[in-house]
C-alpha positions in Angstrom: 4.7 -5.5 9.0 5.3 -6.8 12.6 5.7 -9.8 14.5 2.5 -11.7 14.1 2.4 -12.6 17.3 0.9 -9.4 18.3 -2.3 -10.2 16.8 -5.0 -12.3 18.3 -5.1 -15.0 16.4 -4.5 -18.9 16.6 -1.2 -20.5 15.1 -2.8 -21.3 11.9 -3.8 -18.1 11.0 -0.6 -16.2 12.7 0.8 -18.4 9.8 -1.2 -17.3 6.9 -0.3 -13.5 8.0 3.2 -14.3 8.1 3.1 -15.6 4.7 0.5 -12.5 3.0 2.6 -10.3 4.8 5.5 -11.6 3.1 4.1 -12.5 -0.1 2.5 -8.2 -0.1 6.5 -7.0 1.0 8.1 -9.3 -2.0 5.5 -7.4 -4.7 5.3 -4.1 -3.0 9.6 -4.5 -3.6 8.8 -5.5 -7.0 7.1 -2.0 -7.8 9.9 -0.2 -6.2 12.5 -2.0 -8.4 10.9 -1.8 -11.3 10.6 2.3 -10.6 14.3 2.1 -10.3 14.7 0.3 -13.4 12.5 2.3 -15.3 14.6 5.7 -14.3 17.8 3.9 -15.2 19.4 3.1 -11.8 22.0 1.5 -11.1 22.2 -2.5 -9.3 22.1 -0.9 -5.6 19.8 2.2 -6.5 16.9 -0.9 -7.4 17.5 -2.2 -4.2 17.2 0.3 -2.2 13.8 1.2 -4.0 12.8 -2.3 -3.8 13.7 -2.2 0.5 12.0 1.2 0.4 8.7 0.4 -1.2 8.8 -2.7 0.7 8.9 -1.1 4.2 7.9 2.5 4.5 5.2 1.8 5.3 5.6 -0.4 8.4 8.4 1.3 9.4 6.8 5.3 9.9 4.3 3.7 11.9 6.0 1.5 14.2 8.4 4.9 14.6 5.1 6.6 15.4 3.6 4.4 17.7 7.0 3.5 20.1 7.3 -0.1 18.8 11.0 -0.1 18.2 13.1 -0.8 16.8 10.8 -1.7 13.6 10.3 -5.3 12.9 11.7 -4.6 9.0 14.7 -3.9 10.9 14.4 -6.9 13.4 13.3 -9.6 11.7 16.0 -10.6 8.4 13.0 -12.2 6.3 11.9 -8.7 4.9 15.0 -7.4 4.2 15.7 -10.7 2.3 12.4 -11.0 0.0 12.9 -7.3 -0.7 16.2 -7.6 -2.3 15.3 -11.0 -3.7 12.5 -8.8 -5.5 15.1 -6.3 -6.7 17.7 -8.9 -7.8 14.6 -10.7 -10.0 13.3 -7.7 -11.4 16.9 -6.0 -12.4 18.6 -9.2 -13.9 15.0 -11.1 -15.0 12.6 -8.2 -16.1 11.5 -9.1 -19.3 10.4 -12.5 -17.8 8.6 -10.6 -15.0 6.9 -8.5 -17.3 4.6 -10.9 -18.6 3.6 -11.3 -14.8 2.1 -7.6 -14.7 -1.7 -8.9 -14.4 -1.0 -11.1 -11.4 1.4 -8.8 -9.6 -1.8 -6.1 -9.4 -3.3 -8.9 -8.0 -1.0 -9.6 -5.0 -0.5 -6.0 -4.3 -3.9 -5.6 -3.7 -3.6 -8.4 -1.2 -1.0 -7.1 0.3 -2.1 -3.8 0.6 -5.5 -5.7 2.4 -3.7 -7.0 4.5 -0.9 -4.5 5.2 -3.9 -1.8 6.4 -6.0 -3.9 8.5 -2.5 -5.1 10.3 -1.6 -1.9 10.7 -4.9 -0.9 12.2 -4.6 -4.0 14.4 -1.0 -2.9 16.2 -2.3 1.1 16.4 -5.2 -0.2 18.7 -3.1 -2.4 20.5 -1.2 -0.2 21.3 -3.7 2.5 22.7 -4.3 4.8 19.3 -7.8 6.0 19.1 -10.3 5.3 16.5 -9.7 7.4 14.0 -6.2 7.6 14.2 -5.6 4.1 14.4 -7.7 3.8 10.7 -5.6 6.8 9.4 -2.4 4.9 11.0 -3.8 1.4 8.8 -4.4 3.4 5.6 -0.7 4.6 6.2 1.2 0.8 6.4 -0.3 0.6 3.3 0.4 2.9 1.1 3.6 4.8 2.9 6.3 2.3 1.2 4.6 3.7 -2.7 4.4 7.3 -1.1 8.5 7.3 0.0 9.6 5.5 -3.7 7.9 8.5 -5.4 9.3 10.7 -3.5 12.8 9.3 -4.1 12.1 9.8 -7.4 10.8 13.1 -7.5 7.6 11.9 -8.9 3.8 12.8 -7.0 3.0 10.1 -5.0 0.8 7.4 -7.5 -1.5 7.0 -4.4 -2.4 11.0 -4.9 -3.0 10.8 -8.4 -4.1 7.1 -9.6 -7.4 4.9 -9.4 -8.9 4.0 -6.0 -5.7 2.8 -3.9 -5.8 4.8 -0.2 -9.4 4.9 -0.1 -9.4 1.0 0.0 -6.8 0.7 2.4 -8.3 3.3 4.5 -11.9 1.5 4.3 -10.3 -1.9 5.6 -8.6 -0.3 7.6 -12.1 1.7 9.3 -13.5 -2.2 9.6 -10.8 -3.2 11.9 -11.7 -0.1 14.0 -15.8 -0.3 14.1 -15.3 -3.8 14.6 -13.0 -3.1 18.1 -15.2 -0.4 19.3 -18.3 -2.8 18.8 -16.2 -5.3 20.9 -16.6 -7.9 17.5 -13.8 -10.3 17.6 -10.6 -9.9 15.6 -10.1 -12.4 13.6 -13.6 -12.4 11.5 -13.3 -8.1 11.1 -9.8 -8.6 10.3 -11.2 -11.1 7.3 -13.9 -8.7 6.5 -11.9 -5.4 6.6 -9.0 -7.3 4.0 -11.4 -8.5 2.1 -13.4 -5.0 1.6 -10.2 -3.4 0.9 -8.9 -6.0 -1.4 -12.1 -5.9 -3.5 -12.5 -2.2 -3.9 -8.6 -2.1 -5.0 -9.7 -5.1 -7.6 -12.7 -3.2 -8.7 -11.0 -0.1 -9.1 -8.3 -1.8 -11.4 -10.9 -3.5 -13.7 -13.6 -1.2 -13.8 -11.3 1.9 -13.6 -12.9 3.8 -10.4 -11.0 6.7 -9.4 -12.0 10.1 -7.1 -11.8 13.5 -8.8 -9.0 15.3 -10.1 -8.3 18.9 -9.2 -8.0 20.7 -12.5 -5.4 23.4 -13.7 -6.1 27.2 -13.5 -5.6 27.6 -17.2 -7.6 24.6 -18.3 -10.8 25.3 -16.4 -10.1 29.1 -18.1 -9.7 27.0 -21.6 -12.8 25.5 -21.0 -14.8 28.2 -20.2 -13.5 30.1 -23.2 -14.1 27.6 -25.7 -17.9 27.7 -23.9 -18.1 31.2 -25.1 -16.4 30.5 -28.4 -19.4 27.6 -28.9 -22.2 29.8 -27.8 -21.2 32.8 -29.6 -20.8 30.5 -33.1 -24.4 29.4 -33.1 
């Protein structure tokens, strides 16, 4: 999340960022009201999720890289669509439950487009490789990260379906595609769009990575392995 014009791009599509980046902000608000709402907070607790989840993001890695202040704190459009997404989902959320489907949707877009963004500003601003995809990975999934934390919950990203690793494989096209000297524009469409399809694959097909498991269930396994072999 950052003034558009730093990316190299024509007007039309400096446009069409503006508004995914504002249309990913308003539903990554929506999730961090709606954790709010679910732990029973009150009117200015949901808001401050919904500005949270919203922003994180963004915000660490501006902090990170020197470009200050942050634009969620320069430019009044973010703030506004995040507490717009609070306000709906407090006073309207029965309505914008039936909207669930969709919403997983538009988050995936917006995380698309929040990591190869991110990516974008870390290598204009000098970052190397690697770091600039690690800092990509992080606009996208630091705003969930905070709101869990808040909460006291383990961050979803650490324990849900196929979310980081598709912001962090966008966010690796933006980076092979600078280093090849590929222009931005097309690798910024191809890194979204391998990022967005990975999140929508994971959601319908649900992909996820391995789970560590608990000392005393792998012990529970492995003794009702005796238990089975010693019955026959």
């Amino acid at each position: 999340m950052f003034p558009v014009s730093a990316l190299d791009m024509g007007a039309a599509m400096k446009t069409l960022v503006l508004t995914l980046d504002l249309v990913g902000t308003f539903v990554f608000a929506l999730s961090g009201a709606t954790a709010g709402l679910r732990r029973q907070l009150d009117l200015f607790g949901v808001l401050v999720l919904s500005f949270v989840a919203a922003t994180s993001g963004g915000i660490v890695r501006d902090l990170l890289i020197g470009a200050t202040p942050p634009a969620a704190f320069t430019d009044w459009r973010y703030l506004g669509v995040s507490l717009l997404a609070g306000m709906a989902i407090f006073f309207w959320s029965p309505a914008l439950h039936r909207l669930r489907h969709p919403v997983l949707v538009f988050d995936g877009a917006g995380l698309a487009l929040f990591c190869v963004a991110g990516a974008q500003k870390a290598l204009v601003f000098g970052l190397e490789p690697v770091m600039a995809a690690l800092l990509g990975m992080l606009t996208g999934i630091g705003g969930g990260v905070a709101r869990d934390v808040l909460l006291s919950n383990v961050p979803a990203v650490f324990r849900s379906d196929i979310y980081a690793v598709a912001a962090l494989a966008g966010a690796t096209v933006v980076v092979a595609g600078d280093a090849l000297g590929l222009p931005s524009t097309p690798t910024a469409l191809a890194g979204a769009a391998l990022c967005f399809g990975l999140r929508l694959a994971a959601i319908r097909y649900g992909w996820h990575l391995p789970t560590a498991r608990a000392p005393e269930q792998a012990e529970g396994e492995q003794e009702a392995g005796r238990e089975g072999r010693d019955g026959r």
